[in-house]
N, CA and C of each residue as an Amber inpcrd file, in Angstrom:
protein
   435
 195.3000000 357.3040000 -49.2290000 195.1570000 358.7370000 -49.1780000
 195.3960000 359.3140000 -50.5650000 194.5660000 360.6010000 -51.1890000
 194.9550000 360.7240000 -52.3140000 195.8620000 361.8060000 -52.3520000
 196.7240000 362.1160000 -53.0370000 197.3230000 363.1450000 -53.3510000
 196.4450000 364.1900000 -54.6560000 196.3820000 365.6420000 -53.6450000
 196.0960000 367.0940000 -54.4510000 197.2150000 366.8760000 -55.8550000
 196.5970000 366.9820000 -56.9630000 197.1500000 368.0130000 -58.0570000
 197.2830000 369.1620000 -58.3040000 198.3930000 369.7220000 -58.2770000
 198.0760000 371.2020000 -59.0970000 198.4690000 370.9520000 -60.3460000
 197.8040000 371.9280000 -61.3010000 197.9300000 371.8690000 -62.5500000
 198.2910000 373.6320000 -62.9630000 198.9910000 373.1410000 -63.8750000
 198.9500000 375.3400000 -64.4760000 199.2520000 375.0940000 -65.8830000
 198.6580000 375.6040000 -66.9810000 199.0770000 375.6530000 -68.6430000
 200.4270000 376.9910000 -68.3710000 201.3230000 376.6110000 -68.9350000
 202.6010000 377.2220000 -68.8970000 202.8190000 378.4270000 -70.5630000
 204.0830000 379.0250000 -70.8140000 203.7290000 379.9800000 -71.5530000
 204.0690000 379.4720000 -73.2540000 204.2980000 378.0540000 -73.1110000
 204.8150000 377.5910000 -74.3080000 203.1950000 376.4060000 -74.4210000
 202.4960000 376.3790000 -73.3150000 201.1960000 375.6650000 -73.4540000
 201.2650000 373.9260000 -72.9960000 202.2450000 373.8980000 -72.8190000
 202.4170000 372.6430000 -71.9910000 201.7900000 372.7870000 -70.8840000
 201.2100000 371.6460000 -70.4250000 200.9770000 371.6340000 -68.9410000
 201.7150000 370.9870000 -68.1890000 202.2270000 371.7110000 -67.3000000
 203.2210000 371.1770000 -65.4800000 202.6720000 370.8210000 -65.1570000
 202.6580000 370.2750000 -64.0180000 202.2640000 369.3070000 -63.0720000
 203.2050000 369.7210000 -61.7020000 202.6640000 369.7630000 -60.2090000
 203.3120000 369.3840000 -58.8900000 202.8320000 368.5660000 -58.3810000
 203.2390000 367.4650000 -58.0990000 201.7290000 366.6120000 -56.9650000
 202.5740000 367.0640000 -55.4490000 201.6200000 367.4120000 -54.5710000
 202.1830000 367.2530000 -52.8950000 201.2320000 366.5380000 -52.2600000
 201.2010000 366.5000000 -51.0650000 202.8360000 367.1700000 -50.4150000
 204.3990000 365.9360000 -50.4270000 205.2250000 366.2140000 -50.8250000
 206.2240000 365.4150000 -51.1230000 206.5360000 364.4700000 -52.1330000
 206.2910000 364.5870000 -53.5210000 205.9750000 363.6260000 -53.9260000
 207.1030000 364.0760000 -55.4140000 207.0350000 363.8110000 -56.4890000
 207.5980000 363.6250000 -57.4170000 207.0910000 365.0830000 -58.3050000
 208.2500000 365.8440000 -58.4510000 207.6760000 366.9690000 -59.5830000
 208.1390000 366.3640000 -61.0730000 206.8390000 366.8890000 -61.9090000
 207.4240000 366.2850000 -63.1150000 207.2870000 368.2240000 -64.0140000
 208.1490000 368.2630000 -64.8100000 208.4810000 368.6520000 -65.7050000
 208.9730000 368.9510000 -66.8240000 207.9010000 369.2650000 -67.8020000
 208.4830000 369.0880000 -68.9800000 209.0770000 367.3960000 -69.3160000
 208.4610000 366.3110000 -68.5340000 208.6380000 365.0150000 -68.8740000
 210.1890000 364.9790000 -68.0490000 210.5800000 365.3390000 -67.5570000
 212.0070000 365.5900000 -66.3750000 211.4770000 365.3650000 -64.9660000
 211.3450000 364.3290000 -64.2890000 210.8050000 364.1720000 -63.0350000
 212.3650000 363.5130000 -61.9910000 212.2220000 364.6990000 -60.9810000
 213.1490000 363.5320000 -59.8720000 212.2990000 363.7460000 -58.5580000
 212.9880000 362.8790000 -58.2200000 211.7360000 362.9130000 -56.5530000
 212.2370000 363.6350000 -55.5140000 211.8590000 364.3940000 -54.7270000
 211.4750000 365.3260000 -53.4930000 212.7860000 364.7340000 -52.2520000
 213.2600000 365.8580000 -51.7550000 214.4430000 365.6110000 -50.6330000
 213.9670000 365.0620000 -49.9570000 212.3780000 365.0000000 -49.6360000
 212.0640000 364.0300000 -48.6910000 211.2150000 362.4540000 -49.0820000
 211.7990000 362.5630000 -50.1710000 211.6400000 360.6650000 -50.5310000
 213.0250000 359.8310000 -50.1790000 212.4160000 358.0880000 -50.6880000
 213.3610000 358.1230000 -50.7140000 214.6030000 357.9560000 -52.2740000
 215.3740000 357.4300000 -51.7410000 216.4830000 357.1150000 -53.0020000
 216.0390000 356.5230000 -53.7630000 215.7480000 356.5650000 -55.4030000
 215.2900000 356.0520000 -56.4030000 216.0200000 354.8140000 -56.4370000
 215.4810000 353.8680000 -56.9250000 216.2640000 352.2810000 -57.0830000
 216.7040000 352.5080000 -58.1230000 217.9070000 351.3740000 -58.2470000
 219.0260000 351.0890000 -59.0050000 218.2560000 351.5260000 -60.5610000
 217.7390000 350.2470000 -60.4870000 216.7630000 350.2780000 -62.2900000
 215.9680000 351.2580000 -62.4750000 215.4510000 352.5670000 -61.5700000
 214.2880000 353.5900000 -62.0640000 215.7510000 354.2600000 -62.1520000
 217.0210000 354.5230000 -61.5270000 217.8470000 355.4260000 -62.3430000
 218.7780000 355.3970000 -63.2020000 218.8680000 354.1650000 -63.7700000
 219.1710000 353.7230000 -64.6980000 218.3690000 354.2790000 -65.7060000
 216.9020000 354.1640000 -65.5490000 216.0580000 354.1220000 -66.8280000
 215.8800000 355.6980000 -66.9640000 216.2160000 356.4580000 -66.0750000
 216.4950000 357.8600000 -65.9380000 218.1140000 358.4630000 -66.6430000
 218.9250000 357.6720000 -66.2190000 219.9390000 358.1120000 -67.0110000
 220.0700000 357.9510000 -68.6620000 219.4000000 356.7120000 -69.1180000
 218.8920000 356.4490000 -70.3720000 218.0020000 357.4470000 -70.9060000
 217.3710000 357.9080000 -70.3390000 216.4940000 359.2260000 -70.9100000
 216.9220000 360.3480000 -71.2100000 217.6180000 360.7480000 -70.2370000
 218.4670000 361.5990000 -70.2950000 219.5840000 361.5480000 -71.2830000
 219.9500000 360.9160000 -71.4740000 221.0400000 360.5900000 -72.7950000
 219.9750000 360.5210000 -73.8450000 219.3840000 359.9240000 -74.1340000
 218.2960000 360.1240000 -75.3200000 217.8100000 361.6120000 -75.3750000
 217.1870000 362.3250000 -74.3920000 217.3490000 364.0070000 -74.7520000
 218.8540000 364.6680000 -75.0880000 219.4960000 364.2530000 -74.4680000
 221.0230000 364.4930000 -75.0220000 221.5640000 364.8210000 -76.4130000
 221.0500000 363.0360000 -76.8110000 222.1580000 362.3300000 -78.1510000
 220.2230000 363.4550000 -79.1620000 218.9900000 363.3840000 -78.6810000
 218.8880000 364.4350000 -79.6180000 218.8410000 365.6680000 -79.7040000
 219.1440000 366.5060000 -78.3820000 219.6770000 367.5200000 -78.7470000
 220.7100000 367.7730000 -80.0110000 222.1380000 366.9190000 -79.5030000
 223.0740000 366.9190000 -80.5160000 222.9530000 366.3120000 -81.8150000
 221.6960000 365.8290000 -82.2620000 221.4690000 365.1630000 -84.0410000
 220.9270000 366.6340000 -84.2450000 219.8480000 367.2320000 -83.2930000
 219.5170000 368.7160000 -83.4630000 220.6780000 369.6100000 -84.3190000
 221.6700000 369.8570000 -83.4400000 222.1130000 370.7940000 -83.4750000
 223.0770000 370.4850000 -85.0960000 223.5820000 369.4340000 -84.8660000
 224.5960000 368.5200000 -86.3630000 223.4960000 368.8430000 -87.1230000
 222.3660000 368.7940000 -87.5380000 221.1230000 368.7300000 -88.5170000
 221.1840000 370.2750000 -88.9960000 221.4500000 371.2700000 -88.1050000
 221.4020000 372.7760000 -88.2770000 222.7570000 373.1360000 -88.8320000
 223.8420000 372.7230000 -88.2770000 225.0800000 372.7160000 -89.0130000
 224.9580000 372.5130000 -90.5170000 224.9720000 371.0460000 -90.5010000
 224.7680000 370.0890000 -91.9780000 224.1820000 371.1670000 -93.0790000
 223.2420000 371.8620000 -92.4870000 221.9060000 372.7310000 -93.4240000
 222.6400000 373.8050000 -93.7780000 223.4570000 374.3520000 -92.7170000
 223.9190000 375.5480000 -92.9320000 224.9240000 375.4850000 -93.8700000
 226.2880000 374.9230000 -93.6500000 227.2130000 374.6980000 -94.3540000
 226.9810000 374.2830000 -95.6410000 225.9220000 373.1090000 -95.6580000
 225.8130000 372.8600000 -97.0820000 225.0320000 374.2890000 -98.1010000
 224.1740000 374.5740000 -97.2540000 222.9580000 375.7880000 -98.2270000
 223.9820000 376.7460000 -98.4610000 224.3490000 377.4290000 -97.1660000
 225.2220000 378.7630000 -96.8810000 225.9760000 378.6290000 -97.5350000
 227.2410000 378.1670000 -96.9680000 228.5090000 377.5750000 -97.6060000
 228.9670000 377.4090000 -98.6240000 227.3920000 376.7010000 -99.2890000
 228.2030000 375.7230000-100.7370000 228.9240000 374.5610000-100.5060000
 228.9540000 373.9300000 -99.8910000 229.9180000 372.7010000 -99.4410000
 228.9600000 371.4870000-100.2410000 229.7640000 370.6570000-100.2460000
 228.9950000 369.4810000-100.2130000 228.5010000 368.4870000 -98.8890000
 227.2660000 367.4460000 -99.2860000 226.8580000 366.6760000 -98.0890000
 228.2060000 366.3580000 -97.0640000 228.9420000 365.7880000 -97.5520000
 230.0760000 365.2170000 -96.7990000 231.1300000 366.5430000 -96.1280000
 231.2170000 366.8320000 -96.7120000 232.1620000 368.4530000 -96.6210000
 231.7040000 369.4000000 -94.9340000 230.3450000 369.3320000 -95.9240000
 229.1450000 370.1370000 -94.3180000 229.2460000 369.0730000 -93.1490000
 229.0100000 368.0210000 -93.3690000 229.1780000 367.3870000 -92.2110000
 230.2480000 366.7380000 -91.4830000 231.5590000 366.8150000 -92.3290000
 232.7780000 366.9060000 -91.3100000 232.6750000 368.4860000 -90.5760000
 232.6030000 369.5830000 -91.4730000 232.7080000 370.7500000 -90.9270000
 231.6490000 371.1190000 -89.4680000 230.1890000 370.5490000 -89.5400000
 229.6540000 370.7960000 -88.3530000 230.0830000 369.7210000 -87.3110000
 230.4910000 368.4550000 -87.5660000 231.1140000 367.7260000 -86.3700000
 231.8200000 368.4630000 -85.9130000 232.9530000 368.9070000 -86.6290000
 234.3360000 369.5330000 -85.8070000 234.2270000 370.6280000 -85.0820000
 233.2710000 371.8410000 -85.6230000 232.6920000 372.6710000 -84.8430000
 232.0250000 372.1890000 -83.9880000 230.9710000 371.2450000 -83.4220000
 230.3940000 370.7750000 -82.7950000 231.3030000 370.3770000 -81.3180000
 232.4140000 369.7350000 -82.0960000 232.9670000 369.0070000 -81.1460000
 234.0080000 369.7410000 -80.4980000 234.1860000 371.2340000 -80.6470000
 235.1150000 371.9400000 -80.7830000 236.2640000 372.1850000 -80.8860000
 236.4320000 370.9380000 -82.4660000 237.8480000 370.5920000 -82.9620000
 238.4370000 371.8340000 -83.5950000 237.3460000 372.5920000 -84.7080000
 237.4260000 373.6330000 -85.0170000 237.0050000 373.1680000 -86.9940000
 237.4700000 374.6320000 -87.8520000 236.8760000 374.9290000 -89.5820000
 237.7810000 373.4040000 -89.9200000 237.4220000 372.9860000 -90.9910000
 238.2240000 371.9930000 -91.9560000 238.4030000 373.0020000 -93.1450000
 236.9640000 373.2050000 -93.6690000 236.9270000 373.7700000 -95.0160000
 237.2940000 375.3720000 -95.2170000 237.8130000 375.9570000 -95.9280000
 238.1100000 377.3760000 -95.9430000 236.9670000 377.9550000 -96.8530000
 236.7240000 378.9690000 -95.7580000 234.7280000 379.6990000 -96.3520000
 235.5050000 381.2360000 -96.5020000 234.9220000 381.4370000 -98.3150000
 235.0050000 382.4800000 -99.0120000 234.2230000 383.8550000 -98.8220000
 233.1210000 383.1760000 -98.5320000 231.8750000 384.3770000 -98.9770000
 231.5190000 384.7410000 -97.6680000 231.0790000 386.1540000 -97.1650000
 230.7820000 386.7420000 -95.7430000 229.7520000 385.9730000 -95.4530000
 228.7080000 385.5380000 -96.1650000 227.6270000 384.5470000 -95.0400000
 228.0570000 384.0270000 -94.8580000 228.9710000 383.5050000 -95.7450000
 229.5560000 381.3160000 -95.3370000 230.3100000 382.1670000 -93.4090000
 231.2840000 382.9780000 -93.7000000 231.6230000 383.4910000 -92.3100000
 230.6060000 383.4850000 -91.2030000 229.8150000 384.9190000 -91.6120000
 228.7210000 384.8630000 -90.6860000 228.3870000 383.8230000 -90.1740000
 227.8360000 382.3950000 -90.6830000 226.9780000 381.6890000 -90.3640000
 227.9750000 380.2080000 -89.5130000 229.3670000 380.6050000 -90.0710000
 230.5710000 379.3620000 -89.3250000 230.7840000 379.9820000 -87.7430000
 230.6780000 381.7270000 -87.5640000 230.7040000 382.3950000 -86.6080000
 229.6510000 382.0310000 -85.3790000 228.6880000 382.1720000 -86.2170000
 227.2830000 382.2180000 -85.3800000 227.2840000 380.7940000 -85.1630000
 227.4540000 379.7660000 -86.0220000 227.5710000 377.9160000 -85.9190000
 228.2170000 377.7460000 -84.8990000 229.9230000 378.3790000 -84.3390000
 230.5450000 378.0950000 -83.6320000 230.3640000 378.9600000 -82.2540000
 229.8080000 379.6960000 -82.1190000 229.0220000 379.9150000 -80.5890000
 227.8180000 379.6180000 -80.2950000 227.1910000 378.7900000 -81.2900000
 226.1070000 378.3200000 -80.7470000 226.3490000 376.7450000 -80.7610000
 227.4490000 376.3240000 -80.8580000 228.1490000 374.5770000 -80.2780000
 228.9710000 374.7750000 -78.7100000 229.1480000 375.6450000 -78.9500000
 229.9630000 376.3220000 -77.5040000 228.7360000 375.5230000 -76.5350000
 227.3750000 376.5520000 -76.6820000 226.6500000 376.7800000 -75.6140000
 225.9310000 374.9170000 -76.1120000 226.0760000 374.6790000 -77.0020000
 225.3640000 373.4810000 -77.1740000 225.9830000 372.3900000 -76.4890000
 227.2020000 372.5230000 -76.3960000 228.2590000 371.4750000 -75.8150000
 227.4410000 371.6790000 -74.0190000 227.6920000 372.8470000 -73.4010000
 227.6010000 372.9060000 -72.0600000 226.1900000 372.1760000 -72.0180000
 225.0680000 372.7960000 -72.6330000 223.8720000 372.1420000 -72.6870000
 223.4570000 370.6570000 -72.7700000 224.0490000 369.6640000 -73.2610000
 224.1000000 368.3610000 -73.9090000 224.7740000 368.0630000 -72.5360000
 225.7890000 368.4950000 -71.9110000 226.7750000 367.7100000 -70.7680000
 225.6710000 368.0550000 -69.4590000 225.0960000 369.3930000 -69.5110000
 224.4950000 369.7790000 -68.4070000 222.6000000 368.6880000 -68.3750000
 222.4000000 368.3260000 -69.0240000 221.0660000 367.1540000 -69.4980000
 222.0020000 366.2860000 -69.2270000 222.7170000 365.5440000 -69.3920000
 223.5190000 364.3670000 -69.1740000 224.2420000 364.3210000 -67.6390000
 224.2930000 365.2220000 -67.0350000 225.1100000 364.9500000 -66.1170000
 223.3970000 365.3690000 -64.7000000 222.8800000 365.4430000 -64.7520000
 221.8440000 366.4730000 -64.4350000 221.0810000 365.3530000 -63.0480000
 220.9140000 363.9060000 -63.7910000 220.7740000 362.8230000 -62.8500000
 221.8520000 362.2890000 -61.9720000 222.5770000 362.1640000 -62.1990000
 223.8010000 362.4230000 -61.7730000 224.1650000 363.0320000 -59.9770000
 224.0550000 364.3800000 -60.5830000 224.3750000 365.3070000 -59.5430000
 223.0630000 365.0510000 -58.8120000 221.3740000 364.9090000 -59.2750000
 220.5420000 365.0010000 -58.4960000 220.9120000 363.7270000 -57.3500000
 221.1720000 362.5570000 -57.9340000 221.4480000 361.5610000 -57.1880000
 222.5130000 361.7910000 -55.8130000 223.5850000 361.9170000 -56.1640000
 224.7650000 362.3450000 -55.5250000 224.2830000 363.7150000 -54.0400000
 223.3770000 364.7490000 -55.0900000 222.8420000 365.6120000 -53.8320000
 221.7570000 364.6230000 -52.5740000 221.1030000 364.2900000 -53.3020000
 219.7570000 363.6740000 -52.7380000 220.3940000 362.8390000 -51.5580000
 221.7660000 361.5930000 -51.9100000 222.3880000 360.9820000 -51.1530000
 222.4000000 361.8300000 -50.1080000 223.3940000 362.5400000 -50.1930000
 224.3180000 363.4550000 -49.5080000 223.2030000 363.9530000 -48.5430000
 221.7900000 364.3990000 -48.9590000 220.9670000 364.9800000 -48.1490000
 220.2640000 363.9980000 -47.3440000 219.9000000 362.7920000 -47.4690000
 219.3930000 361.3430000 -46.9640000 220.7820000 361.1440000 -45.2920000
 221.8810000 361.4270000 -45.8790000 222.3820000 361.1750000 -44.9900000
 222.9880000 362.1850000 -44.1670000 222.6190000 363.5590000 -44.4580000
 222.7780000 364.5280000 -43.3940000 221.5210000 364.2850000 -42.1080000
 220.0560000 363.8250000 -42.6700000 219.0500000 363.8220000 -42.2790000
 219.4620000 362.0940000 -41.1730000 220.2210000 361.3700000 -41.5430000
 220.6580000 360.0960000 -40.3700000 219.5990000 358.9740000 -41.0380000
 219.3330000 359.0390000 -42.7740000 218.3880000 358.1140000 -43.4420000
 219.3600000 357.0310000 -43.6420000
């Protein structure tokens, strides 16, 4: 039997994808399968949690890469300098280096609420298979699967 596609160009120009009825939504290259499949095997979520950590670990070279730039350009710091300083912000150890000039501020300000939201983001992609798994269970066996 074949399965209908829908297709739609989205507002960033990617194209989505749904296949039905029941079947696997993929998005944005993020696919988990439908409450009414079944439980993904051991090794497809494995190779799912690996992905997911790979969007993760580059989100966070992302975000260290924007730090690094900032601190060093902004700042004035040096290579090494900038990049203890965006780890620690990153990691929300907190400043090493003491910043003189109102951009270097501005931009340690704006650096350190945008690791805030980067932190939740990086855990929320990482944990994301996870919880789908754990729900999906949970729903397999309300249903007596």
């Amino acid at each position: 039997m074949s399965v209908p596609k829908l297709s739609w160009r989205s507002a960033v120009g990617r194209v989505d994808s749904i296949e039905t009825p029941y079947t696997r939504v993929y998005i944005h290259g993020m696919s988990f399968e439908h409450h009414r499949q079944p439980l993904a095997s051991r090794n497809h979520f494995a190779r799912r949690l690996l992905k997911f950590a790979g969007y993760s670990a580059a989100f966070l070279a992302v975000s260290l890469l924007v730090g690094l730039g900032g601190y060093h350009w902004i700042c004035d710091l040096g290579w090494v300098d900038s990049l203890l300083n965006a780890s620690m912000i990153l990691t929300g150890m907190g400043p090493v280096s003491t910043l003189s000039s109102d951009a270097a501020k501005l931009f340690a300000s704006a650096y350190a609420l945008f690791s805030g939201v980067a932190f939740l983001t990086t855990f929320s992609i990482l944990i994301a298979p996870i919880l789908h798994r754990i729900l999906h269970r949970l729903h397999l066996n309300e249903r007596g699967e």
